[in-house]
DRENDO-1510 file (C-alpha; in Angstrom, 1 decimal, always signed):
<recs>
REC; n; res; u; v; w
REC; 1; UNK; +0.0; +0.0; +0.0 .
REC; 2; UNK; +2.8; +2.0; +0.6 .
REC; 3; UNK; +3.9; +1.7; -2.8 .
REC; 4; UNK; +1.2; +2.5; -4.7 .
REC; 5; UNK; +1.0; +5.9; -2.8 .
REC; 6; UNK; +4.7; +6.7; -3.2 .
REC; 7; UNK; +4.5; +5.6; -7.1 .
REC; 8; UNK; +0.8; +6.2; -8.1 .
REC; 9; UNK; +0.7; +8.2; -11.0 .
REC; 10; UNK; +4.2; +8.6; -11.7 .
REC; 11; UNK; +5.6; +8.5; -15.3 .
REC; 12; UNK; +7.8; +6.5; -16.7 .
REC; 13; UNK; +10.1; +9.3; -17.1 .
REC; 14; UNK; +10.1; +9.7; -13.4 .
REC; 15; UNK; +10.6; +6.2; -13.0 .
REC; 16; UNK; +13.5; +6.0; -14.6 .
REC; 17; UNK; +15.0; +9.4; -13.1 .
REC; 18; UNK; +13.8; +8.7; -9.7 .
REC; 19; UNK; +14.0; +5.2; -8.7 .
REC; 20; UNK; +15.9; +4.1; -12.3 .
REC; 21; UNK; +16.0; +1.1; -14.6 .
REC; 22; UNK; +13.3; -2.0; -13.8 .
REC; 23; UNK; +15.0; -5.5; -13.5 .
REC; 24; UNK; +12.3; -7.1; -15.8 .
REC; 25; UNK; +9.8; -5.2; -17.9 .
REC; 26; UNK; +6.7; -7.0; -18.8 .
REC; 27; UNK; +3.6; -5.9; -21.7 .
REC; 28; UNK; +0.4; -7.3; -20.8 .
REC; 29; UNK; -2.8; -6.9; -22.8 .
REC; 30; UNK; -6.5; -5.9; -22.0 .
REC; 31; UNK; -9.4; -4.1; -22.4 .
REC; 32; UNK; -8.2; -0.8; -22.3 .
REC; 33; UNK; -5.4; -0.9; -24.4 .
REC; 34; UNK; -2.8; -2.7; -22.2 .
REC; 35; UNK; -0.2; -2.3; -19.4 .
REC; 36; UNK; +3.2; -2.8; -18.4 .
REC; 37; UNK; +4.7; -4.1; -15.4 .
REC; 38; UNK; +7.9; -3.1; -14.3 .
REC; 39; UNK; +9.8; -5.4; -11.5 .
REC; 40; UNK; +12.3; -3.9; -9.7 .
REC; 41; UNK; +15.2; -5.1; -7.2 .
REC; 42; UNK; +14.0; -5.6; -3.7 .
REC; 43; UNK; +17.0; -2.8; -2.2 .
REC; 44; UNK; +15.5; -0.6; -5.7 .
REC; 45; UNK; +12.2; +0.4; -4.3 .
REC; 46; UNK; +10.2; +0.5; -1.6 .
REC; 47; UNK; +8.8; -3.0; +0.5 .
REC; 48; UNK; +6.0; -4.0; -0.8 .
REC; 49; UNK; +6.3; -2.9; -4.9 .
REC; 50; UNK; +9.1; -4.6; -6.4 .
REC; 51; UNK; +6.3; -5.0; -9.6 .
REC; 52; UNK; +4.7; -1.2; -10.3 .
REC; 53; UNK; +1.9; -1.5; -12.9 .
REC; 54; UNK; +2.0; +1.1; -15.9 .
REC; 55; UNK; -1.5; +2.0; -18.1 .
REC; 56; UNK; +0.5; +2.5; -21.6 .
REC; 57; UNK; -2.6; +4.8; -22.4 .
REC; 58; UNK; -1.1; +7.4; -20.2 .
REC; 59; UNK; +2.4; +5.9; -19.0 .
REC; 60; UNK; +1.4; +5.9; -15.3 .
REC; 61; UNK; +1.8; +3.5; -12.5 .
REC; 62; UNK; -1.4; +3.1; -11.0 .
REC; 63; UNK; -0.5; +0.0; -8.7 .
REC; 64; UNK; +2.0; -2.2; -6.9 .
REC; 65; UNK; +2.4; -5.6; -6.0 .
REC; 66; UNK; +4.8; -7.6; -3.9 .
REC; 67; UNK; +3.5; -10.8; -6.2 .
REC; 68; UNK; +6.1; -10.4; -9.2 .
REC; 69; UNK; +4.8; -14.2; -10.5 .
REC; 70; UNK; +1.5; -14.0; -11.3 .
REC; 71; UNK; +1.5; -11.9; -14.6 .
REC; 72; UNK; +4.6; -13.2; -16.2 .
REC; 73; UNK; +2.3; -16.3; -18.2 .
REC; 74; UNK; +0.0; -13.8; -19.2 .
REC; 75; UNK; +2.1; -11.3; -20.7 .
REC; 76; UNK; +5.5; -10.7; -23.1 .
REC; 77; UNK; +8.9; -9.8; -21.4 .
REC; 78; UNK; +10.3; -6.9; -23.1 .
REC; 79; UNK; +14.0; -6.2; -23.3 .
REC; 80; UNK; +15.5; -3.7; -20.7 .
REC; 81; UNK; +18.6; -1.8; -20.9 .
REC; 82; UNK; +21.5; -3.2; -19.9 .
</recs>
């Protein structure tokens, strides 16, 4: 719950400025035109959201997990920086 508050609504921009490059990045698709999910390092963020989930209609995080399994058969690993 923490997590969501502290990341809810951030960009990806800020993501990446703020906290910095995900671990695993994930594309999942639905209804509204699909999300990402971004898992991050356990030391990377804060307990509770290692996996922050980004609406690719705006690019915002609008929720956290702890759960970083439960999407991956469900959705496409995308390639992440090095």
């Amino acid at each position: 719950e923490k997590a969501q508050l502290a990341y809810g609504g951030m960009s990806k921009e800020d993501l990446m400025t703020y906290v910095g490059g995900p671990l695993e990045k994930y594309h999942c698709d639905d209804k509204s035109g699909g999300h990402e999910v971004w898992v991050y390092k356990k030391d990377q963020v804060l307990r509770g959201g290692r996996a922050l989930f980004i609406n690719v209609a705006d690019g915002k995080v609008y929720a956290a997990s702890f759960d970083t399994t439960f999407f991956k058969d469900s959705c496409s690993r995308l390639e992440t920086e090095p």
